[in-house]
KEDOVEX-405082 format. One record per residue (C-alpha): x, y negated, z. Coordinates in steps of 0.5 Angstrom, whole numbers, plus 500, padded with zeros to 3 digits. Layout:
BEGIN
XYZ
...
***
This chain:
BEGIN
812660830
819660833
822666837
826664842
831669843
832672850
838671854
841675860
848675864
853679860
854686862
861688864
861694860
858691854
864687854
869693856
866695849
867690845
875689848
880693845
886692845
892693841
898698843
905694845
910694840
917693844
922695838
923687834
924690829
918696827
913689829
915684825
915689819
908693821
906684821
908684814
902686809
904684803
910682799
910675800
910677807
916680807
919675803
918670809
921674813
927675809
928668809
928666816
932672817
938671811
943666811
941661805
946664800
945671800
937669800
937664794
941669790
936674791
930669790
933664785
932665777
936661772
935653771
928651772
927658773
921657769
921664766
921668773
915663775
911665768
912672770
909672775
903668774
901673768
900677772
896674777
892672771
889678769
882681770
880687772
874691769
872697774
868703772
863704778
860711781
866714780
868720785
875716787
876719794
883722792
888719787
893721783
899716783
905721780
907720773
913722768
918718766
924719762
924726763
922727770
917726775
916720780
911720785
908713784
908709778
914704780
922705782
928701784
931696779
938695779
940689783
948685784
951684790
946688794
950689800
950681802
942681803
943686808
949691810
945697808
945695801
944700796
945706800
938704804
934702797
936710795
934713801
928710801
927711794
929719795
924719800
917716797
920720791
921715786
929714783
933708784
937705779
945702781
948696778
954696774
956690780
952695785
956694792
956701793
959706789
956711784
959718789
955714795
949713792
948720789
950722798
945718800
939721795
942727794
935731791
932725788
932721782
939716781
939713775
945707773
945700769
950698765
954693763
958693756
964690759
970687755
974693757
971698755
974703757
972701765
964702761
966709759
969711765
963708769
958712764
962719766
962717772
954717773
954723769
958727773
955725779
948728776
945721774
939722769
937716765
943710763
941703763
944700757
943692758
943688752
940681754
947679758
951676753
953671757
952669765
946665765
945658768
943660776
943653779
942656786
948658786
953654784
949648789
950653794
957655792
956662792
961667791
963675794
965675799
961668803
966662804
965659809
963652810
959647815
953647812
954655812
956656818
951651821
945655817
949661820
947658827
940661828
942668824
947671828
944678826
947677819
954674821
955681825
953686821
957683815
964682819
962689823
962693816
966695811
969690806
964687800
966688794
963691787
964698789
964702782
969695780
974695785
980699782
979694776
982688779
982681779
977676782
969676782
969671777
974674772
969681773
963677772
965674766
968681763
961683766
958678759
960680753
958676746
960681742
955687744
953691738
949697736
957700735
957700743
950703744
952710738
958710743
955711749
950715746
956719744
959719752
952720755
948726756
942724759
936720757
939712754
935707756
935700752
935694759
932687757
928688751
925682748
921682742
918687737
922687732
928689737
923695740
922698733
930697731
932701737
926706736
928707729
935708732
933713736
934711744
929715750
926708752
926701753
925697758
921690757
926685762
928678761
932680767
928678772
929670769
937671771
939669764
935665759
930660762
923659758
924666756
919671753
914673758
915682759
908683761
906679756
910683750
907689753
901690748
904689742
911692743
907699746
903698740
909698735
913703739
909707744
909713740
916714739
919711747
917710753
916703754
917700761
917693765
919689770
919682772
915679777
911684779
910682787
903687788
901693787
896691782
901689777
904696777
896698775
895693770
902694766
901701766
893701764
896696757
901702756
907702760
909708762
913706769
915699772
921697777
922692782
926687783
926683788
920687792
924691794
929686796
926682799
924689804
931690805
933683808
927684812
929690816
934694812
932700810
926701814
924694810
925698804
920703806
915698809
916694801
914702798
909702803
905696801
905696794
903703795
898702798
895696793
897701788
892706790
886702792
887698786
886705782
880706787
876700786
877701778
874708778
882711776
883718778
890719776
896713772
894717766
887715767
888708766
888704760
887698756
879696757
881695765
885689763
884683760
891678760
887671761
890665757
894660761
900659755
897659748
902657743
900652738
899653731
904648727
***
């Protein structure tokens, strides 16, 4: 027997209840962020609104930029166990990293040349950082000074990436510097020996400050946002560097020194008060040489695969090292991390913070510091719900039976 369904004109107000429409936004800005639902969101929305040079440097790794695409792919392959029946109305994201607190399980990574993305640089980063309660990290090739970064985030967590320049006297002063200015954890980078191949950049002929050409004045033409504020604001220029002298290519290259060693690790162990932090670890064996040393902390990196292509995947590495190690330093990572999930599964296989990159970038280029807080805010979001559906109460909750790193790259036996 078939039953008809019966049919009657539509009601006016049964219609009125199903149309609910969305309150106007005029401001451009506040739009194009609030339709940005994920980082790769935003990431769109950079390049549409940032000149190809700035945002190539910002998005391209070195040569084949193999390792940035293996990075991220580990991630993405990964499965989640959740646990089910668990009161999760409220979550616990804080945690504590290097002998403070951070409200969420990630912070701001140090990143170059930041004030070419959007003219709000670094100082945009730290003030977004301060106000979700998570620390920023200045590079040593940061755009904004030292005394800057400390003003824009004057009760927040700042910490300070170095690099061990073939003058050593301007690392050390760097490092003095950031100690004065209450910097807490110093980032002793040692995956830099020298510049790695950044293909991108050399095609585009990149260089600080942008030099003009046809092809970046014609991709210039639908960007004119970029172009005001970049001649309307003050010079860029490495900030911490300036009274150093010399061009951007002679800074950089005495950013790279081949001769690092562990001698100028005990001296900046010497000068620095705070919390010594090894940036760009890569295997085991150097993790345990550097517990064994006696430094605070590590961060798995391979520099965003900025430097040596095909390199070791971080969050691959995290397991094993964080069972070498774990006991005697804090263990953090980063490279790739595009989502909150991957915060989650890093911390769950021992990690005890992540940083992002690009992630944060990416926001930037999107909309200056209200991009950065839309980045902060997405990720938190995913990191929350990530912890909810996995039946976490709290960061210190999860651990290594709500991850599975599924095999993609297996290496042959010989």
């Amino acid at each position: 027997m078939v039953t008809m369904v019966k049919r009657q004109f539509p009601r006016p107000s049964e219609i009125l209840e199903l149309m609910h429409f969305k309150k106007p936004e005029f401001n451009a800005k506040r739009r194009r962020l609030a339709s940005a639902l994920t980082i790769h969101d935003l990431r769109d929305i950079a390049k549409r609104r940032t000149p190809k040079a700035a945002f190539d440097y910002t998005d391209g790794a070195a040569e084949g930029e193999i390792s940035l695409a293996r990075a991220r792919q580990a991630f993405e392959d990964v499965e989640f166990h959740p646990s089910v029946l668990r009161d999760v109305s409220q979550v616990d994201m804080s945690c504590t990293i290097f002998g403070g607190p951070s409200a969420l399980p990630f912070g701001i990574a140090p990143t170059g040349f930041t004030r070419l993305m959007h003219t709000e640089g670094e100082m945009a980063g730290a003030s977004a950082a301060g106000a979700a309660g998570i620390p920023f990290t200045l590079s040593t090739l940061g755009t904004t000074s030292i005394e800057a970064v400390k003003e824009a985030n004057p009760a927040g967590r700042n910490w300070f990436q170095l690099y061990v320049m073939r003058d050593r006297e301007i690392s050390y002063e760097l490092t003095r510097r950031a100690a004065a200015a209450g910097f807490d954890t110093l980032f002793f980078t040692v995956d830099t020996p020298v510049a790695g191949a950044r293909l991108r950049d050399k095609r585009n002929g990149f260089s600080i400050p942008p030099q003009l050409s046809l092809g970046t004045i014609a991709n210039a033409i639908p960007r004119p946002w970029w172009w005001w504020d970049f001649l309307t604001t003050p010079k860029l220029e490495f900030a911490s560097l300036k009274s150093t002298g010399g061009t951007v290519g002679e800074l950089l290259d005495a950013a790279m020194d081949p001769t690092i060693s562990f001698a100028d690790l005990d001296i900046i162990r010497v000068i620095w008060p705070g919390q010594l932090v090894v940036k760009g670890v890569q295997s085991v064996a150097d993790a345990e040489a550097l517990a064994a040393a006696g430094i605070d902390g590590i961060v798995l990196s391979n520099h965003g695969g900025r430097q040596l292509d095909r390199a070791p995947i971080p969050f691959h590495l995290l397991p094993a090292v964080v069972k070498a190690v774990g006991n005697d330093i804090e263990v953090t990572v980063d490279t790739g991390i595009m989502n909150g999930a991957d915060v989650v599964a890093a911390i769950a296989l021992g990690a005890g913070f992540t940083l992002i990159g690009r992630a944060y970038l990416y926001g930037l280029m999107a909309g200056g510091r209200a991009g950065v807080d839309r980045a902060i805010e997405i990720l938190t979001g995913e990191v929350e719900r990530t912890m909810k559906l996995l039946g976490a109460h709290s960061v210190a909750e999860l651990e290594p039976g709500h991850v599975t790193q599924l095999a993609r790259l297996v290496p042959r036996r010989p």
